[in-house]
Each structure stands twice: as C-alpha cells, then as structure tokens.
N, C-alpha and C positions, 0 to 999 in steps of 0.2 A: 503702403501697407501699414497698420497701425501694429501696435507693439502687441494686441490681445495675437492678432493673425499671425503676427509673425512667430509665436510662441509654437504654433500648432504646425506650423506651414516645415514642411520637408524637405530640406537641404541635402548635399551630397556628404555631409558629415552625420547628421541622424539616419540617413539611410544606412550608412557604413557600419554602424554602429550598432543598428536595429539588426541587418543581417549577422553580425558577428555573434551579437545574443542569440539569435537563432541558429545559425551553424552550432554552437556550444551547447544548446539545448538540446539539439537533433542530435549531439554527442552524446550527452549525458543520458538520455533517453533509451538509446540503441546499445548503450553499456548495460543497463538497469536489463534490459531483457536479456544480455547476455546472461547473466548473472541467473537468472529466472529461470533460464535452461533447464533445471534441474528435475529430478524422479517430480511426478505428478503420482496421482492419489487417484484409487481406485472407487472413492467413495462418490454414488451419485448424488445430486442435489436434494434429491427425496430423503436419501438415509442422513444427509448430514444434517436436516432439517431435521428428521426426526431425532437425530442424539440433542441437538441440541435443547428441544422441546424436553426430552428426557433429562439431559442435565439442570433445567429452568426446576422441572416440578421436582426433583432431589435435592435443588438449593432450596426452595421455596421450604418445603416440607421437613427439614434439617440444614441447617445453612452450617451449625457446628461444627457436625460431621463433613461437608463441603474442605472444611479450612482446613481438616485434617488428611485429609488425603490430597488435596492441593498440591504438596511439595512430592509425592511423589509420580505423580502426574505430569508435573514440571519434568521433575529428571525423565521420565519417559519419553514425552516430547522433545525435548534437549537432545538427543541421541539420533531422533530422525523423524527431524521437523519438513511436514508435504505442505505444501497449500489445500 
C-alpha cells in the first residue's frame, strides 16, 4: 500500500476515534434540543412573514425612527424570547 492509501485506509484507531466524535456529537446534539424544549409561539408562518414584510417597509420608509424604538423592543424580547 503506498503512503497516499494508507493515508485514507481505516484502521482500528480511526475508527475508535471517528466513533467517539460521533457519540459526542449525538450528545451534544440531544442536549441542544433539550434545552429547545421550551414555550413555542403561537405565531403562523403567514403572520410572521407578514410582520416581518411590515417591519422591512417601516425600516425602509424611516429607518431613524427604526433605531429609536430598537432598544425598547430589545428589552421586550429579553423578558420572553419564543422561536
């Protein structure tokens, strides 16, 4: 076997190794949706589509005013942030 193959070629140590990455992943992974558990949002994909259309043409059309209410927008979300 020349040195390119043997670079590529799968031993009982890259395997071990390759699984453990995966095990740790499928951990990491299965914690993230733990976590994700949380209140879900009542909003359909139509309305949320449409605020956001609505928020585009209110920055477009005053983007000033946009930066000014910005922070208290923030603190609202801050308090009981949904997906």
């Amino acid at each position: 076997m020349c040195i390119e193959c043997y670079k590529f070629a799968l031993n009982r140590r890259k395997f071990l190794s390759l699984s453990a990455g995966g095990i740790a992943a499928t951990s990491l992974f299965s914690a993230r949706l733990a976590f994700a558990a949380g209140d879900t949002t009542s909003v359909t994909a139509d309305e949320a589509f449409a605020k956001l259309k609505a928020g585009n043409e209110k920055y477009v059309s005053a983007p000033q005013l946009c930066a000014v209410e910005l922070s208290k927008q923030r603190e609202q979300v801050a308090k009981a942030q949904t997906p």
